[in-house]
C-alpha positions as MATLAB code, in Angstrom:
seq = 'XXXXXXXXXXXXXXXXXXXXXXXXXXXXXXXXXXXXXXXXXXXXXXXXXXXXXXXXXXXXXXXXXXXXXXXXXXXXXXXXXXXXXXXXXXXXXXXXXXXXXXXXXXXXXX';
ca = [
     -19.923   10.477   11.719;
     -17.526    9.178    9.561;
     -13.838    9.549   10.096;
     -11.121    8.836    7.447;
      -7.790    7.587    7.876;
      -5.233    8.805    6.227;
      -2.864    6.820    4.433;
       0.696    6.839    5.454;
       3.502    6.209    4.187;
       6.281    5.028    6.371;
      10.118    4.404    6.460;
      13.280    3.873    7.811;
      15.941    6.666    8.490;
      19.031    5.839    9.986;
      17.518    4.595   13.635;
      14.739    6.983   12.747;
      11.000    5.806   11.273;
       9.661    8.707    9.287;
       6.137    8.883    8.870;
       4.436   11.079    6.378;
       1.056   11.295    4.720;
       0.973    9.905    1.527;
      -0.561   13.012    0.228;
       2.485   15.121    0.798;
       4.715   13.133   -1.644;
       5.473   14.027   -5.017;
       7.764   11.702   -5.968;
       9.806    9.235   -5.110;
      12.822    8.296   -7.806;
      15.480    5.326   -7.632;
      18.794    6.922   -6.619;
      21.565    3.938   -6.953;
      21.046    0.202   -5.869;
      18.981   -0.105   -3.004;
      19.078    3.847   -2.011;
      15.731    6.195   -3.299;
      15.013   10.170   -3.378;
      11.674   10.655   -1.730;
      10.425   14.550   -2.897;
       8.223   16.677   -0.868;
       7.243   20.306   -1.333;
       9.411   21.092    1.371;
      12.347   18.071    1.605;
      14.144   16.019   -0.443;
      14.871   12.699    1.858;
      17.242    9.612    0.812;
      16.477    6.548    2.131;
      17.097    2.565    1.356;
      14.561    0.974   -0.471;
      13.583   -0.144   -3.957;
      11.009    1.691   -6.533;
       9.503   -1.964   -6.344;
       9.216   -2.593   -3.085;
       7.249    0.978   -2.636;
       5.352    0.280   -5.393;
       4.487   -3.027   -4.282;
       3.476   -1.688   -0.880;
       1.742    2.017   -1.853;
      -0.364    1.083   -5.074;
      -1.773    4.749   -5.287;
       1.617    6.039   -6.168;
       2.002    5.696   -9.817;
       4.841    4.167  -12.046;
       5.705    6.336  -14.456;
       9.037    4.906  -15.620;
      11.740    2.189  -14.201;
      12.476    4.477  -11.828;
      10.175    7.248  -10.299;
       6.647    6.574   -8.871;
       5.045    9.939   -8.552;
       1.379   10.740   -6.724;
      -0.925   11.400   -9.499;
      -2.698   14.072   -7.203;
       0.062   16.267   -7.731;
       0.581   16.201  -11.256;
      -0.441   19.816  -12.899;
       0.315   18.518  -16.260;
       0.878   15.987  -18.964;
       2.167   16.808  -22.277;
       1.737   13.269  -24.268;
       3.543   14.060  -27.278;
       6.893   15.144  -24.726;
       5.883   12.538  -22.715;
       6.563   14.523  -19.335;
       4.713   15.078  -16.570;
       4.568   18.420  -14.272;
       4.254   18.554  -10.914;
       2.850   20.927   -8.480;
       6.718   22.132   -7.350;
       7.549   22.092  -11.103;
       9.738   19.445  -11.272;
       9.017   17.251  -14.685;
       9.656   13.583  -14.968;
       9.871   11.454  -18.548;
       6.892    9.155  -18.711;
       8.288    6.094  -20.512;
       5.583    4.541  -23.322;
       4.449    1.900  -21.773;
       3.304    4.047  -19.004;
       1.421    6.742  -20.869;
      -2.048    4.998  -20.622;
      -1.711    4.915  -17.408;
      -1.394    8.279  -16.524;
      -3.673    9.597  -18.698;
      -6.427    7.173  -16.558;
      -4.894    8.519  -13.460;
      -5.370   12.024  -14.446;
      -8.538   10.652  -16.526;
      -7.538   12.205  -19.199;
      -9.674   11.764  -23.127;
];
């Protein structure tokens, strides 16, 4: 039998390391220099860290602007002529252009 791992995503909290499952993120957006807003359904959680460095390390999060990686499994919508996406708590994010084709593969979208 077969058992998956989950991915995690982990991080730094004061003297704390948080660990969550990378499932249970919706988004993650750059708050000022170094500092980030990590969104759950249930938290909001600022950290330090950089969009890039998260990006860098967590590849199934997806860049949807300069600033806010969001998990594509969460997204409810996409309206490509706003350009925003919906997430499952409602919150919508701007998708900058050069970002649009790759949300639509992410969602696989026509």
């Amino acid at each position: 039998m077969f058992k998956f791992k989950k991915e995690l995503f982990k991080f730094k909290l004061g003297h704390e390391i948080k660990i969550l499952p990378l499932n249970d993120i919706l988004a993650i957006e750059a708050s000022n220099p170094y500092k980030v807003i990590l969104s759950t359904l249930s938290e909001k959680i600022k950290f330090s860290s950089s969009i890039k460095d998260i990006h860098r390390q967590h590849t199934k999060l997806l860049r949807i602007n300069r600033g806010i990686l969001v998990n594509p499994e969460n997204i409810i919508h996409f309206d490509v002529s706003k350009r925003l996406v919906t997430l499952t708590n409602s919150c919508r994010y701007e998708v900058s252009f050069r970002h649009i084709k790759d949300v639509k593969k992410a969602i696989k979208a026509p």
